[in-house]
C-alpha positions in Angstrom: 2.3 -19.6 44.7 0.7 -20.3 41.5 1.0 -16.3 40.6 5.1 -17.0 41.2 4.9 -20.2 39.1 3.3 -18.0 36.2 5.8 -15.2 36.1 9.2 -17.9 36.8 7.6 -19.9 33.7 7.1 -16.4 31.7 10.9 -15.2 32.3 12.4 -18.8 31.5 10.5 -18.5 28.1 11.8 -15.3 27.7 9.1 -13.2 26.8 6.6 -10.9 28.6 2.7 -10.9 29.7 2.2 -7.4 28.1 4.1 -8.6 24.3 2.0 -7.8 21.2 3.4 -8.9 18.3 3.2 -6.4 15.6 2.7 -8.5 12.6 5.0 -5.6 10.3 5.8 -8.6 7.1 7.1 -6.1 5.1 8.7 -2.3 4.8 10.6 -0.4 2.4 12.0 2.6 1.9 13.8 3.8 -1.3 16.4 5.5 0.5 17.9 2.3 0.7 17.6 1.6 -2.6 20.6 -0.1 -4.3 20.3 0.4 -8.2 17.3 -1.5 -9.0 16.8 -3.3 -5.5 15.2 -2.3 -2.6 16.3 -4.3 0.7 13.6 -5.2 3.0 13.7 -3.1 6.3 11.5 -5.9 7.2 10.1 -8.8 4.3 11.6 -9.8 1.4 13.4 -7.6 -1.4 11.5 -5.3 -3.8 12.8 -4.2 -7.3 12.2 -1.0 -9.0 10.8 -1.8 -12.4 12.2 0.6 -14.8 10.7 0.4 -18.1 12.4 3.5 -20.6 12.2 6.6 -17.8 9.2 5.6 -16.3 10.7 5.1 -12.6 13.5 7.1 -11.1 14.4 8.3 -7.3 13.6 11.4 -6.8 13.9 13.8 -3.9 10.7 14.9 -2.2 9.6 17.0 1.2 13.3 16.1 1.7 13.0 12.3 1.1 13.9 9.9 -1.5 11.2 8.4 -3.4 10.0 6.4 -6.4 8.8 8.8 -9.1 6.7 6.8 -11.4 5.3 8.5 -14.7 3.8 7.5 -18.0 0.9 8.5 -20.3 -1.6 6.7 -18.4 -2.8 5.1 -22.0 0.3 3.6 -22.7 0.2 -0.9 -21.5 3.5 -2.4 -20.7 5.8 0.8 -19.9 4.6 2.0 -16.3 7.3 1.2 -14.2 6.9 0.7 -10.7 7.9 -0.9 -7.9 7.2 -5.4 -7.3 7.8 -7.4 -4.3 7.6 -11.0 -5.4 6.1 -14.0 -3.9 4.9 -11.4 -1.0 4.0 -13.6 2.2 0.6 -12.0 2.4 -2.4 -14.1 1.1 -4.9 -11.0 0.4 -8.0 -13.0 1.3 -6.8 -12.6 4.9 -6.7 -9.7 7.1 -4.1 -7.2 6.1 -3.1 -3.4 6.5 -0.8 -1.5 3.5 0.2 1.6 4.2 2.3 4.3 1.8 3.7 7.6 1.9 3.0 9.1 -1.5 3.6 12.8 -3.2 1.6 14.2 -6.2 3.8 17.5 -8.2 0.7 19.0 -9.1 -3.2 18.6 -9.0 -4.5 15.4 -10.5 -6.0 15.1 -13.6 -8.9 13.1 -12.0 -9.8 11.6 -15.7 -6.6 9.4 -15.5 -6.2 6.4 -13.2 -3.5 6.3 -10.5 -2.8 2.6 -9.0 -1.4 2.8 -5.7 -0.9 -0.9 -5.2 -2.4 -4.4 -5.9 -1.9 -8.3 -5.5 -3.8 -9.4 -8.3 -4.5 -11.9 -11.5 -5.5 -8.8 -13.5 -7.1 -5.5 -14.4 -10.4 -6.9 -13.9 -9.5 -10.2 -11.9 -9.1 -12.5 -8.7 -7.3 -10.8 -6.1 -7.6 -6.8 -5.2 -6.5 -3.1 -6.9 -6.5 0.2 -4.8 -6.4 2.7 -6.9 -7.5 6.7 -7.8 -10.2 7.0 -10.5 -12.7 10.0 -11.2 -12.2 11.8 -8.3 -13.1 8.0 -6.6 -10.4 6.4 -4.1 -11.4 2.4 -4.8 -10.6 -1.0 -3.3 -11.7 -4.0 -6.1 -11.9 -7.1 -6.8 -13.4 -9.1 -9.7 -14.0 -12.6 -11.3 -13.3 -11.7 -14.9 -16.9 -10.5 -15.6 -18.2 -9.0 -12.3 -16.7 -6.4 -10.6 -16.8 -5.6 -6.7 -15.7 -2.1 -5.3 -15.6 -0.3 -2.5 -15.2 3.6 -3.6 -15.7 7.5 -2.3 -18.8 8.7 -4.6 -16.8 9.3 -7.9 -15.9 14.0 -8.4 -15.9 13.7 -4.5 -12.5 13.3 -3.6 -9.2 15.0 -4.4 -5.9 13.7 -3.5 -3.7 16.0 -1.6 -0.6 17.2 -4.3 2.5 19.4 -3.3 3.2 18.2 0.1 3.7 14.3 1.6 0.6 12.2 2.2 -0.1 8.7 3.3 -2.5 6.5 2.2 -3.9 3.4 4.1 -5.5 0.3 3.0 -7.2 -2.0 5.7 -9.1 -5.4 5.3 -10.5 -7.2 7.9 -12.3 -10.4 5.7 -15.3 -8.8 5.4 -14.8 -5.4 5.2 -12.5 -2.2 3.8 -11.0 0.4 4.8 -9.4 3.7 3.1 -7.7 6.5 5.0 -5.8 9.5 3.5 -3.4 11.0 6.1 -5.0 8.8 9.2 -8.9 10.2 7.9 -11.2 7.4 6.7 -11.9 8.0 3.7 -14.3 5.4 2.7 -15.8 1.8 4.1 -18.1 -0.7 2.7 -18.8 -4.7 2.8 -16.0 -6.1 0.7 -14.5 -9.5 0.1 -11.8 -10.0 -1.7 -12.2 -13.2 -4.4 -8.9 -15.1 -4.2 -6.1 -15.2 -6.5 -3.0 -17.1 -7.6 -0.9 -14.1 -7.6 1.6 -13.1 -4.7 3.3 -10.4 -6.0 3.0 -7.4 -4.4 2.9 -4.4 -7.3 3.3 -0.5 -6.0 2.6 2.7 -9.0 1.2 0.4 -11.9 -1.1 -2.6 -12.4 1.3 -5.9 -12.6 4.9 -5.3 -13.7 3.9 -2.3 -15.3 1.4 -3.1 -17.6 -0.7 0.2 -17.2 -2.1 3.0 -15.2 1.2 4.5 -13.8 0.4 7.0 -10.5 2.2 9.6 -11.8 3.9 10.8 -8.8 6.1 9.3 -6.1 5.7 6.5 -3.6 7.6 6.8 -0.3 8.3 4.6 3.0 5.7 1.7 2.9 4.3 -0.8 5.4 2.5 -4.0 4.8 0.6 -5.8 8.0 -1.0 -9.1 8.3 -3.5 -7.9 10.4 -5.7 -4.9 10.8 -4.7 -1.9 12.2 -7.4 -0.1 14.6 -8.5 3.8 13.3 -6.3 5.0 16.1 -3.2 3.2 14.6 -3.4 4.3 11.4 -4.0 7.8 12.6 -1.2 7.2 14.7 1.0 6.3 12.0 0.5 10.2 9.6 0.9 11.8 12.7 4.3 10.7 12.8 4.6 11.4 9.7 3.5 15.0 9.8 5.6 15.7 12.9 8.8 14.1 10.9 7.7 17.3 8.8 7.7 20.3 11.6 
């Protein structure tokens, strides 16, 4: 009887004892992009920050993407790709994941930012980014810097062919993958910030280190996905390919 009560109550609510709830907050993909706005699939809206030629859709492994490209010297003409006021506060679990394409090899003395929500280069909040052969996770007060990295000439991004990176953070600890592989993990907090905007391809709204290549479909989790799930997730990805 009390089994009965239990599955009447469940149907009247209208959900199920086996639902999960994904916790997908935000997903964009630039073939929906509409000038300089990218609808959310899921989230808010993302703009395409085009600073001179920096940023332009491009066509690659038969996909539309964000091409982002800039001496990696040059400050305030990267480009990119900004979703304001993201509702994701970075101290708490979170999972970002993005399909990315490099033309050619990488010139590992340059830095590539993937993505960020942070006060600054050197600031509250947290970078992932490519550096000296290092993929890196960091965080900072202003003066001390915290990291999370491959050992730096160890590691070469895949170029000429789609590739997904994954960041995940549990609130203690971080994550990288490269097509569903970890990549690195180490002890990590992440200082918090008063920044929610969600940058893609260059440090703030383009204030430096462009990726120099193109960002594709992208997925942003307030939780942690398991190593399965994220392997889960480029194998999809690779099969799209076949």
């Amino acid at each position: 009887m009390k089994l009965l009560s239990v599955l009447i109550a469940v149907i009247l609510s209208g959900t199920t004892l086996s639902a999960a709830p994904d916790h997908l907050i935000g997903h964009w993909d630039f073939a929906d992009a509409d000038g300089n706005a990218v609808p959310g699939k899921t989230g808010p809206a993302g703009t395409i920050i085009r600073l001179g030629k920096s940023s332009e859709i491009v066509e690659r492994a038969g996909r539309k993407m964000l091409k982002i490209a800039n001496d990696f010297k040059e400050r305030n003409n990267s480009g990119g790709f900004l979703v304001r006021k993201m509702p994701l506060n970075p101290v708490k679990p979170f999972t970002i994941i993005c399909n990315f394409y490099f033309d050619q090899e990488i010139n590992y003395r340059e830095t590539k930012e993937f993505f960020s929500i942070s006060d600054g280069e050197k600031r509250q909040g947290f970078r992932v980014f490519y550096t000296w052969g290092s993929l890196v996770i960091r965080t900072g007060d202003g003066k001390k810097l915290t990291q999370v990295g491959s050992k730096a000439g160890t590691f070469r991004m895949p170029s000429g062919r789609l590739a997904q990176l994954a960041a995940v953070y549990d609130g203690k600890t971080a994550v990288l993958y490269v097509d569903g592989k970890k990549i690195v993990e180490g002890a990590f907090v992440i200082l918090p910030c008063r920044n929610r905007n969600l940058a893609f391809g260059s440090i703030g709204n383009g204030f430096a280190y462009p990726l120099n290549g193109s960002l594709g479909e992208i997925w942003v989790y307030d939780r942690v996905l398991s190593a399965p799930e994220v392997a889960e997730k480029y194998l999809k990805l690779r099969e799209s390919q076949e």
